[in-house]
C-alpha positions as CSV (number, residue, x, y, z in Angstrom):
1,X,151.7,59.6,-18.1
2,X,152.1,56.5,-19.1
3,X,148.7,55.6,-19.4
4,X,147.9,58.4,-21.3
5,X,150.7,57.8,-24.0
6,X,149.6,54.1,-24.5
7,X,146.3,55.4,-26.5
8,X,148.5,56.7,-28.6
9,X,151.9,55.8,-29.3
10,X,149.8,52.5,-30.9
11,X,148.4,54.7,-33.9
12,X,149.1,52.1,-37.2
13,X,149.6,48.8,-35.4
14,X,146.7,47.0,-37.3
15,X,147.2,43.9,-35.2
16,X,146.1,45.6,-32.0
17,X,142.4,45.7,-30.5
18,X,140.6,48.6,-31.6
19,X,140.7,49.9,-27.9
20,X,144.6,50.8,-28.4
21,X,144.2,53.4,-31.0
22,X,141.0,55.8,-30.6
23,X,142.1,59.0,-31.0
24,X,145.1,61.4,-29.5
25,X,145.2,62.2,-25.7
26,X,143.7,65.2,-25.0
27,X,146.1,68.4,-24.7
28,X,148.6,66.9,-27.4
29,X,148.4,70.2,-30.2
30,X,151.0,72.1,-28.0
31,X,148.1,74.7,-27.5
32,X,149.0,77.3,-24.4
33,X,149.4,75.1,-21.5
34,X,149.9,72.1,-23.8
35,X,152.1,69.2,-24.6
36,X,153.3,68.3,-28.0
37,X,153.0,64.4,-28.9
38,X,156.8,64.8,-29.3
39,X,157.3,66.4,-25.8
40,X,154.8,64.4,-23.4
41,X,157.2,61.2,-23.9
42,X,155.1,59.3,-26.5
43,X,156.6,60.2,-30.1
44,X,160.0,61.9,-28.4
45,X,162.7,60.2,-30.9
46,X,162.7,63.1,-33.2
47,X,161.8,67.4,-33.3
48,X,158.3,68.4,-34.6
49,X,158.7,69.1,-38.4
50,X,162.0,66.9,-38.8
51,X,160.8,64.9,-40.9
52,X,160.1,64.4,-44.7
53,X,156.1,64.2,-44.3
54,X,153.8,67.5,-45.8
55,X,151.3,68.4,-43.5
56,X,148.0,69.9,-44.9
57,X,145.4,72.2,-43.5
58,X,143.0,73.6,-46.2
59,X,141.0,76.8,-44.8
60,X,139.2,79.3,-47.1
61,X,140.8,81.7,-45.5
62,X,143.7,81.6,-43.3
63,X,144.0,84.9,-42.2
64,X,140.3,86.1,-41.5
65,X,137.3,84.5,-40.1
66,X,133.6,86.3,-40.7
67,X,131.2,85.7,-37.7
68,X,128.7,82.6,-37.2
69,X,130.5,81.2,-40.9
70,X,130.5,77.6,-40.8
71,X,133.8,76.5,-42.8
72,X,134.6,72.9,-44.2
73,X,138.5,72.1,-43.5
74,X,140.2,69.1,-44.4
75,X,143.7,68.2,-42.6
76,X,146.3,66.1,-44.3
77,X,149.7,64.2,-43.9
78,X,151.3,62.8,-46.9
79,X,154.4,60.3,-46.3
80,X,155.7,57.9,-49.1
81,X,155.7,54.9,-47.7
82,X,154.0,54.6,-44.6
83,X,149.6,53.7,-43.9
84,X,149.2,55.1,-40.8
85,X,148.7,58.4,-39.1
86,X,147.0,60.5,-36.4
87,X,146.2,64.3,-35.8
88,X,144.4,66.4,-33.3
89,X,142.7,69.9,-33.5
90,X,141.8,72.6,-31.4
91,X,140.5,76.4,-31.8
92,X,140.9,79.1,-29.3
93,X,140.2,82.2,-28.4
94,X,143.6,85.1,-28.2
95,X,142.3,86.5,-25.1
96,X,142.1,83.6,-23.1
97,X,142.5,80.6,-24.5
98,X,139.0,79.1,-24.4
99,X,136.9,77.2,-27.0
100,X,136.7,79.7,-30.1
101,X,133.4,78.7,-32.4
102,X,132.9,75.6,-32.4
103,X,133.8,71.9,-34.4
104,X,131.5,69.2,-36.0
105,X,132.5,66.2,-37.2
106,X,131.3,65.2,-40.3
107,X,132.8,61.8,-40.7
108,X,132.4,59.8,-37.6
109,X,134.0,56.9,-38.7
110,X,137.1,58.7,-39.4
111,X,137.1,61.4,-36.0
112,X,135.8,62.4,-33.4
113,X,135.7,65.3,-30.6
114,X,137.0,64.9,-27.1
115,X,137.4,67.3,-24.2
116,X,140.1,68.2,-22.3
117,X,141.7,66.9,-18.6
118,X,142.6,69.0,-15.7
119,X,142.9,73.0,-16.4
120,X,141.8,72.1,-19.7
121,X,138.8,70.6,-18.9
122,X,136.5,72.9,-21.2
123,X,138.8,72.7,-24.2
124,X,137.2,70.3,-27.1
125,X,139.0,68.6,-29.6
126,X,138.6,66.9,-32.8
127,X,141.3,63.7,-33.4
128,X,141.3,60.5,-34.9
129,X,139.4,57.1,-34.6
130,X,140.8,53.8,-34.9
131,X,139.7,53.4,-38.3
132,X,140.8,57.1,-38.6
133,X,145.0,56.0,-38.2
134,X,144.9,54.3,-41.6
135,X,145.8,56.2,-44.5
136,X,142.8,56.7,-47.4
137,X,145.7,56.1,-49.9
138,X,149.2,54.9,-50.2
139,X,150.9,57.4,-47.9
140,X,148.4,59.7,-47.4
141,X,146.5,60.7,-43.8
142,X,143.5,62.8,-44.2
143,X,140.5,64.1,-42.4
144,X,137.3,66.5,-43.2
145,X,135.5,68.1,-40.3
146,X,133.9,71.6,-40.1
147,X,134.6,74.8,-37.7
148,X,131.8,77.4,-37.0
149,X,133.4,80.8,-36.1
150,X,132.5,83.2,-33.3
151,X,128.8,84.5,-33.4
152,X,130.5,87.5,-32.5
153,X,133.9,89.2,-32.5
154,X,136.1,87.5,-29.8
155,X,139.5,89.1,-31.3
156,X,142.1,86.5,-32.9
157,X,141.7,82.9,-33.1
158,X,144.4,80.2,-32.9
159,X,144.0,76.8,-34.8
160,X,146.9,74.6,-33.2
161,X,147.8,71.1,-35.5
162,X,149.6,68.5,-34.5
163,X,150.0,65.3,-36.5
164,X,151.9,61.9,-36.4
165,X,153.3,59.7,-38.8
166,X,153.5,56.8,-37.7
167,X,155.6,53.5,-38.5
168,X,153.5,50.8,-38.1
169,X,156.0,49.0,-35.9
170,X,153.8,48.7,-32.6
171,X,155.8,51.3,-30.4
172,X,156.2,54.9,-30.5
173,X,159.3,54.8,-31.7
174,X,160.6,55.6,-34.9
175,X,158.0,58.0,-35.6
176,X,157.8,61.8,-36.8
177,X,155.9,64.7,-35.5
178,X,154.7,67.5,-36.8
179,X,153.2,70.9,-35.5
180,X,151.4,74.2,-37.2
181,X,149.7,77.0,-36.0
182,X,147.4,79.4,-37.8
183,X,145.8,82.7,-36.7
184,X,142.7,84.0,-37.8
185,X,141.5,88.1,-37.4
186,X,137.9,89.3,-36.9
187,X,136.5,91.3,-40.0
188,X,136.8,95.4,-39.9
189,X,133.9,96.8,-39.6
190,X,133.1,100.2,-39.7
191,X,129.2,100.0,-37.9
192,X,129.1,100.0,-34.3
193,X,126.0,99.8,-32.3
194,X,125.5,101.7,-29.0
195,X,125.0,102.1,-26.3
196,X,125.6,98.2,-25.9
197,X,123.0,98.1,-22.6
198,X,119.5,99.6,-23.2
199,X,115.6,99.6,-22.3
200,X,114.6,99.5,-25.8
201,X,116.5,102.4,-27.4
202,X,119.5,101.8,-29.8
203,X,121.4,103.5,-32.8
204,X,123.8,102.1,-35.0
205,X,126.1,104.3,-36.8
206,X,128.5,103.5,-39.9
207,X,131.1,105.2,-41.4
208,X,132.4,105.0,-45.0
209,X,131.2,101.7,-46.3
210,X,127.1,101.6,-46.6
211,X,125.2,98.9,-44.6
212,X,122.9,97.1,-47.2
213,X,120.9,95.1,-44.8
214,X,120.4,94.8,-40.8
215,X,118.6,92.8,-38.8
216,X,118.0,91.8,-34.8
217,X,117.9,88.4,-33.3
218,X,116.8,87.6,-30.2
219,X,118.7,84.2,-28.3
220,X,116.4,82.0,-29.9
221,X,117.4,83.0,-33.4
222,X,114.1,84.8,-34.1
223,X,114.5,87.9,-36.0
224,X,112.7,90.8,-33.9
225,X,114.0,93.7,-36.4
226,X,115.2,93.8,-40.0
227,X,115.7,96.7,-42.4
228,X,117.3,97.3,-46.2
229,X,119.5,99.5,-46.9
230,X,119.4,102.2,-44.4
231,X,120.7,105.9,-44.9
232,X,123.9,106.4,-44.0
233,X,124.8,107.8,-41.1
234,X,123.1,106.8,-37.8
235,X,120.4,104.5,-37.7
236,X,118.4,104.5,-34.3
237,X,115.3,102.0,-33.6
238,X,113.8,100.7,-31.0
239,X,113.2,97.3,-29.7
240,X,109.8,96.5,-28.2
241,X,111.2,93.6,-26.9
242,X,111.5,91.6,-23.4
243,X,114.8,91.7,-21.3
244,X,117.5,89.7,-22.5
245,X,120.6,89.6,-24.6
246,X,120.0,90.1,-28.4
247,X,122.6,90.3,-31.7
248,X,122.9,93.0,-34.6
249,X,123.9,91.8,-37.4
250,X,124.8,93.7,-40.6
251,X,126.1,93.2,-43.9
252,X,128.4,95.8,-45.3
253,X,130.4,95.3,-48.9
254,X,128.7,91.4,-48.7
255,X,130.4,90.7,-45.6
256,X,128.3,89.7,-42.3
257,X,129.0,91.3,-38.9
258,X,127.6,90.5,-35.6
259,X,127.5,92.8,-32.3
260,X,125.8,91.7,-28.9
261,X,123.6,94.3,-27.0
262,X,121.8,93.7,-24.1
263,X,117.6,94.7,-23.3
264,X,117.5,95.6,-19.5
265,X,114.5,97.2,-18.1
């Protein structure tokens, strides 16, 4: 434990080697099955969200995601005063607390992704770098990355924060955590496809809102069947296509769907 807390309770001491400050320990967001940084014995000195710092999480929406969307988000923490800060990200899934979508980093000299330890082995996070733990501004902590939601619906996400702000006096004490959690539904839908297992024969059926377009992918990302504006009601088609899982995706009232269906012969 100790080792693990040295990577990080050295975020903002400038005169240290660059190998003392590279990013959070994994696990640190307070996720299911998680430490906090204020709880694993690193940044204990005060409660999560005690302090006088703003944290920051800008998401187009933060209440709904819309499958295979690809969404820029930018994390901030804002303390008068102080030049350096860390944070750490991860997404998961309701259901079971996996990877949900998946994160990019856009600005590699600023973050980076790590994976988990232990039970969380698969998990992947996005944190800090070195040069990452100094503030862009006086007393400002910020980072840009991007999320891609679910190709299909996995039920809620979970984006847990957690964030630091640090006081550059070469020990993890003194400092302030903070903590934030934000849920994000699946789109309703009113299209369904089924059945979901097939040999080639499918129908989809909608009620209320019309579907304006549809089309089929198969795993590769080809498209294998499209069609505009279909009548309402029930669509069937058939896929003259080999074994294999494939994805519907339609667009009712501008928003974008996406089911899974399986080809067995």
């Amino acid at each position: 434990l100790l080792i693990i807390c040295g990577t990080f309770l050295f975020v903002g001491y400038k005169n240290l080697p660059d190998s003392m400050s590279n990013g959070a320990p994994a696990a640190s967001t307070g996720a299911p099955n998680e430490r906090h940084c204020s709880t694993s014995g690193c940044h204990s000195d005060f409660a999560p969200n005690s302090g006088i710092a703003e944290l920051s999480f800008s998401l187009e929406n933060e209440t709904q995601y819309e499958f295979g969307k690809t969404y820029p988000i930018t994390v901030s923490i804002s303390n008068p005063g102080l030049v350096c800060f860390g944070f750490q990200i991860v997404v998961l899934k309701n259901s079971d607390n996996t990877n949900a979508g998946s994160i990019k980093v856009i600005d590699a000299q600023r973050t980076q992704i790590i994976s988990g330890y232990g039970q969380m082995t698969d998990r992947k996070y996005i944190t800090y770098t070195y040069d990452g733990s100094y503030s862009l501004s006086a007393g400002l902590g910020k980072w840009s990355f991007e999320w891609t939601a679910p190709e299909t619906n996995e039920g809620p996400v979970t984006i847990y924060i957690a964030a630091v702000a640090a006081n550059n006096d070469g020990t993890d004490s003194g400092d302030n955590t903070y903590s934030k959690k934000i849920t994000l539904e699946p789109p309703v839908v009113s299209w369904c496809v089924y059945p979901n297992i097939s040999s080639s024969a499918f129908s989809i059926q909608s009620s209320g809102i019309a579907i304006e377009s549809m089309k089929v992918y198969n795993s590769s990302g080809e498209i294998v069947y499209k069609k505009n504006n279909p009548e309402p009601g029930t669509l069937n088609f058939e896929l003259n296509q080999p074994s294999g899982i494939y994805f519907v995706s339609a667009v009712q009232d501008g928003k974008t769907a996406v089911q899974k269906i399986l080809i067995s012969r």
